[in-house]
N, C-alpha and C positions, 0 to 999 in steps of 0.2 A: 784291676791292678795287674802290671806286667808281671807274672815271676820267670824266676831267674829259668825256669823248666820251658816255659814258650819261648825264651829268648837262645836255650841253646836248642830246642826246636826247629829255630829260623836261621841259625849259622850257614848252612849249606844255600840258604834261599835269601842273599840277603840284593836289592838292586842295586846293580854295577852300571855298567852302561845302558842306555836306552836308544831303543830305534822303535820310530813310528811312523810306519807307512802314511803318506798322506800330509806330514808335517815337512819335509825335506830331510835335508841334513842336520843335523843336532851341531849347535857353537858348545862345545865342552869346555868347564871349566872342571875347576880341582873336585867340586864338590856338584854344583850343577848341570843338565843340560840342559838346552835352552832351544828353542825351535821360532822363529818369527813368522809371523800371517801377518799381513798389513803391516797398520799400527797395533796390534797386541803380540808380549811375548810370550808364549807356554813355559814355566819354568817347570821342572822336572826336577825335586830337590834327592838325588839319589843315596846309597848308606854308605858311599866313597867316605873317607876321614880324610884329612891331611895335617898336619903338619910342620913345620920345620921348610914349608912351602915344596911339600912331597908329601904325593897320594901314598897311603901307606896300609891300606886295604877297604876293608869293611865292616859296619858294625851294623846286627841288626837294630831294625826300627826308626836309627839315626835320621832317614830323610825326611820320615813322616814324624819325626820330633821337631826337624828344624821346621818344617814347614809350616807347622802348626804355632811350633812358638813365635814365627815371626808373624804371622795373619793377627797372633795376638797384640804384638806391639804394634803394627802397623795399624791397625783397627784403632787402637788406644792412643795414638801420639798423630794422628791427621790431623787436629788443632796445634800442632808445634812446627808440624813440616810437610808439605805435600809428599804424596809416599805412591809408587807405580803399583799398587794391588790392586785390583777387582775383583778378585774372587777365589776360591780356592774350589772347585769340584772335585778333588777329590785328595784322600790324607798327607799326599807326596806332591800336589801339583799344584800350582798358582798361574792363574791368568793375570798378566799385566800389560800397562802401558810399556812400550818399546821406548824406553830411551836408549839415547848415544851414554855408554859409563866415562865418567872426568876420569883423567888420568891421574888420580890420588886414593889412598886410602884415610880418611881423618878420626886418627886414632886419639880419644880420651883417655887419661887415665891418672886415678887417684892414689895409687900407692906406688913404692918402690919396688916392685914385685917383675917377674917372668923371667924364662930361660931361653927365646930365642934371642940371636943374635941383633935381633932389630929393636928386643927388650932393654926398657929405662934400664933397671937391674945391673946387667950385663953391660952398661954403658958408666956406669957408677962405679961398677967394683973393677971396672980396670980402669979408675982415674978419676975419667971427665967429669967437669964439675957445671956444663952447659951440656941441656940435652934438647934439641930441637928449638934450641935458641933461648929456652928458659933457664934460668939460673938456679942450680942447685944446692941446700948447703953442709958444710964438714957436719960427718958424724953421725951422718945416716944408719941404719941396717936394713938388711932384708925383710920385706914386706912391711915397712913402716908407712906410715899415713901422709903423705905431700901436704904442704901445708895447704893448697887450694887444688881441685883439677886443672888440669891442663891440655891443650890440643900439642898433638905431635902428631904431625902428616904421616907417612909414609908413602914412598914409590909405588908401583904396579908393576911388577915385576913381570918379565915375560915367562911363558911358561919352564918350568927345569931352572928358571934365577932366583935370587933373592930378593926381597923387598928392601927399602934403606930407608930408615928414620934421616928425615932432613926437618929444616927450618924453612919458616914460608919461605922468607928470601928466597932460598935454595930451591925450593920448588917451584915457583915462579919464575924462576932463569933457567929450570930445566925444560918446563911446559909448554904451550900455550895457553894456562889459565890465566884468567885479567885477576889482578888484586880484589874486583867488586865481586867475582865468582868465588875467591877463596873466604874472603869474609862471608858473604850469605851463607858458604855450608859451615865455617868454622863455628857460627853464631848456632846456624841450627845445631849443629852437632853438641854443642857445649849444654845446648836448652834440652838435646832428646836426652842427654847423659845425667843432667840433675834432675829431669823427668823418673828416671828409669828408676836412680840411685836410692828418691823417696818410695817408689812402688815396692821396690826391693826390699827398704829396710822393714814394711809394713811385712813382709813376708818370711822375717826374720834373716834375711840375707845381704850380704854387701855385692853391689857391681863393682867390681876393682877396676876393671878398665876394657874399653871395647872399641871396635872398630867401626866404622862408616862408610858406607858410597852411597856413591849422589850420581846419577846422569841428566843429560837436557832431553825432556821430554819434545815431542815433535814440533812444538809448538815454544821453541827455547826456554820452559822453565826448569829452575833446579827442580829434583826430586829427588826423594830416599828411594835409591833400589836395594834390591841384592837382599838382602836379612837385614833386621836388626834385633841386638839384646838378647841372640841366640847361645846356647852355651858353646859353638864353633867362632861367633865372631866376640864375645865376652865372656870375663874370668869371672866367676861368682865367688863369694866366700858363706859360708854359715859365721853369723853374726855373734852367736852366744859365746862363742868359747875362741875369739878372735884375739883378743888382749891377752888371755891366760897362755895359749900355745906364742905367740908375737914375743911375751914376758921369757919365755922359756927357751928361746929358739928354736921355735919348734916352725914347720911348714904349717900353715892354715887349713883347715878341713874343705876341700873345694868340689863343687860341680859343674867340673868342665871335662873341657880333655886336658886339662895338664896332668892328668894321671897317665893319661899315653906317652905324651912326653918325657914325662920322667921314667915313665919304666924303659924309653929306648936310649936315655943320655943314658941309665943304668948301664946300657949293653953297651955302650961308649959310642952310641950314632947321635949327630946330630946335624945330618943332611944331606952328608956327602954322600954320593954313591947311593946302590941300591939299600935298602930300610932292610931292617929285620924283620921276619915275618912275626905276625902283632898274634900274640898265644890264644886259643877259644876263653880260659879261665878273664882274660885282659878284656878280649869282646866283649862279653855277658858283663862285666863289671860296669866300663863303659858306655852299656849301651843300658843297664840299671841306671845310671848315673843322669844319662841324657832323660830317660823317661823321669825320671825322680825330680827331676828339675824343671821340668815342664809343669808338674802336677802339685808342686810346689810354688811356683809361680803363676800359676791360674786358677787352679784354686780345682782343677779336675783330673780325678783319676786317669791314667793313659793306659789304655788296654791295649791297641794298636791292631791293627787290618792285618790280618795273619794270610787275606787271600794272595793269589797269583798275581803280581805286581803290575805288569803289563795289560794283560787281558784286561784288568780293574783299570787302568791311567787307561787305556783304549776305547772303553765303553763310556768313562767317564766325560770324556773330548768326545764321544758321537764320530770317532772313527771306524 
């Protein structure tokens, strides 16, 4: 089990950027880097966080949490969707097929819930009564229950932008995706999310709602890349006491990062500009939170690879 003593342990050591001789140059993303050989990508899932679509530091343990929980769903959901994994050597790293990523995010989601700007929520309480072309009705509140899921796309923002909730329409007149590309992943995405939604509740937890990517493998088939059912790309709720705090107006008990979030809307950031620097007491919480929810969801303690990051992802790849 992680205690909170190894986690402020690993503050000072937690992985930021990566460089591996032998790989090239790293594609960075907010959360990953990524290295290409042929057809396979090295993914490098490092303990960056983000945010409000802003890196906003690091938490330890965080990469080798996502890494692990998405080998998990990927392993468990290949009969729903083809999925770019092969392999994981080592606790932060995944070998996969290289695909081209669709220029969409296909975001599900079952409650009225979130506080970024590209949040259902946050699209409701100032008005609008259609969100990504679904129709919404009078008399909602926060974090209430939709009466079914729903796909709502979202953009791919370029790095330092924001993401935009649109309707397929809209994405389709923005893209070059064909209509038969957005239905194949809208379909899978809808089947990985009531997939996920049952494993969840056996585990006594709600998925409220999560994101997706899909690329064209080399060989033009769609496939799941990037994460899934991670607590960085979905909201979790604890199931038990969801109606009673719902009942009360209370916030839901959650394991994800919307506890980072809200503690920086506290500081009154939400995206602009440079981030506040994220407190050690916030780290250790967060980075409990991430391990707790892994180990919750698979059903295995997370003690976590406490060695030298690098030197370990270097020997691991036979560099």
């Amino acid at each position: 089990m992680l205690t909170d003593e190894t986690i402020r342990a690993a503050l000072p050591h937690t992985l930021d950027e990566v460089s591996l001789p032998g790989l090239g140059d790293p594609i960075r993303g907010k959360v990953r880097d990524s290295f290409v050989r042929g057809t396979e990508r090295v993914i490098v899932v490092t303990d960056r966080i983000s945010a409000f679509d802003v890196v906003l530091g690091t938490i330890p343990f965080k990469g080798q949490v996502l890494n692990q929980m998405a080998a998990h769903w990927f392993r468990r959901t290949g009969h729903i969707a083809p999925n770019h994994l092969l392999d994981t050597p080592d606790p932060a790293v995944s070998l996969c097929t290289n695909c081209r990523p669709m220029p969409v995010e296909m975001v599900v989601r079952a409650y009225l819930t979130g506080s970024t700007s590209t949040s259902i929520w946050k699209a409701y309480e100032g008005g609008a009564r259609t969100f990504c072309g679904h129709e919404l009705p009078e008399g909602m509140r926060q974090h209430q229950r939709l009466e079914r899921p729903i796909v709502t796309p979202s953009t791919k923002a370029e790095k330092g932008d924001h993401d935009e909730s649109v309707s397929r329409e809209e994405l389709l007149r923005r893209t070059d995706l064909s209509a038969a590309q957005f239905d194949e992943m809208a379909e899978y995405a809808m089947a990985l999310f009531l997939f996920g939604t049952e494993q969840a509740a056996a585990r006594g937890l709600i998925l409220v709602d999560t994101k997706y990517e899909f690329g064209l493998s080399p060989e033009g088939k769609i496939m799941l890349i990037d994460e899934v059912h991670t607590p960085d790309s979905s909201r979790y709720w604890y199931a038990d006491d969801y109606q009673d705090r719902f009942e009360a107006g209370e916030n839901p008990r959650s394991l994800d990062k919307e506890l980072v979030r809200r503690a920086l809307m506290e500081q009154g950031y939400s995206g602009d500009g440079p981030p506040p620097p994220l407190s050690d007491d916030l780290r250790v919480e967060a980075a409990r939170r991430y391990a707790e929810l892994l180990s919750v969801v698979t059903g295995v303690d997370f003690e976590g690879d406490t060695s030298d990051p690098i030197p370990r992802i270097s020997a691991a790849l036979g560099l």
